[in-house]
C-alpha atoms as one frame of an Amber mdcrd trajectory, in Angstrom:
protein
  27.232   3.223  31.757  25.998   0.085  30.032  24.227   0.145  26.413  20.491
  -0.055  26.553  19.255  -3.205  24.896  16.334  -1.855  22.763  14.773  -5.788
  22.419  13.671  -4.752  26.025  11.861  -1.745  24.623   8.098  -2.618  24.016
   6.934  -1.389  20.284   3.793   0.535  19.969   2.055  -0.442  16.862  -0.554
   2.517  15.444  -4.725   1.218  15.761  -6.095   1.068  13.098  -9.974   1.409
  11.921 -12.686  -0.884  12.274 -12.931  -1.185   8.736  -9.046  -1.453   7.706
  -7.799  -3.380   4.192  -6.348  -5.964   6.060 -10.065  -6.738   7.468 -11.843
  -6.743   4.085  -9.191  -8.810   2.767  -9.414 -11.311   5.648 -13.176 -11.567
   4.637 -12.914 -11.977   1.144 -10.321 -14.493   1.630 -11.966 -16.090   4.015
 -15.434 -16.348   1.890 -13.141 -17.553  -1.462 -11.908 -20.683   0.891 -15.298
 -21.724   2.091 -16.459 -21.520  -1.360 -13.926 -23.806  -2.740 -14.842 -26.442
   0.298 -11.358 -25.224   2.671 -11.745 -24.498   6.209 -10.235 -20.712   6.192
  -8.928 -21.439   9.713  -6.696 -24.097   8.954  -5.763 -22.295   5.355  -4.639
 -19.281   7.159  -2.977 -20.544   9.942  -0.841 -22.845   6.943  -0.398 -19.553
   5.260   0.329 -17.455   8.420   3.186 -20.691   9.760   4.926 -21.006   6.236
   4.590 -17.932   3.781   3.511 -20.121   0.939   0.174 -18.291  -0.705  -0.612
 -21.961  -2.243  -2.702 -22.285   0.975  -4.708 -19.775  -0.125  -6.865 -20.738
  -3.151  -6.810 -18.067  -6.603 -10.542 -18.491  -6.880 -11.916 -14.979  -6.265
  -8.344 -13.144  -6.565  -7.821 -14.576  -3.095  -4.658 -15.297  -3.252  -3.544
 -11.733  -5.263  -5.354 -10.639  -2.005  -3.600 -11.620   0.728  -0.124 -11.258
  -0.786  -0.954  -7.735  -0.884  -0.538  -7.585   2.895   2.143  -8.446   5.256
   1.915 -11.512   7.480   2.548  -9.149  10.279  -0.723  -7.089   9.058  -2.849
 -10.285   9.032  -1.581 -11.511  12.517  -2.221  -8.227  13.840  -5.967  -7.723
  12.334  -6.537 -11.438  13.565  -5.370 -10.457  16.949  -7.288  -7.680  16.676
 -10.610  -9.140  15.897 -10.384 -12.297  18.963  -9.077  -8.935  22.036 -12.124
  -6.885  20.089 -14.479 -10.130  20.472 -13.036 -11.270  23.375 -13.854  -8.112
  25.080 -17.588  -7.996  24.063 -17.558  -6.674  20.611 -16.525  -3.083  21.317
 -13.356  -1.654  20.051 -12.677   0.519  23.031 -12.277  -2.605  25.340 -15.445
  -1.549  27.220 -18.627  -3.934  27.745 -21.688  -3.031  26.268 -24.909  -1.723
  28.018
């Protein structure tokens, strides 16, 4: 019998809430770069791509911030956010009435 190749398995990743830390931190971080004159978008996206918190400013703690997560918990809460939006704005996936 041939080994199973568990690359083929898919992951389940546990939901979070509505209102997780990597959220809040996305918002704060977000409202530090527009205050400082960034576009958060293209900040993020530098920081998400490379690793390096120097795209994310200091101003506000912002960068103490978002080292305190995981890229992989940013991705996922930005991922998140655009299936949740994308969806109509509920988290259940369902359209509102």
């Amino acid at each position: 019998m041939a080994a199973r190749d568990e690359r083929q398995d898919t992951r389940l990743f546990s939901p979070r809430t509505p209102d997780s830390p990597a959220r809040s931190v996305l918002l704060a971080v977000s409202a530090a770069l527009e205050e400082r004159g960034y576009d958060p978008v293209d900040q993020l996206v530098g920081y998400l791509l490379s690793g390096d918190p120097a795209y994310v400013t200091s101003y506000g703690n912002a960068r103490s911030l978002i080292r305190g997560l995981g890229r992989e918990e940013v991705l996922e809460e930005i991922v998140r956010g655009y299936l949740t939006a994308a969806k109509g704005g509920r988290a259940d996936g369902k359209a509102g009435d």
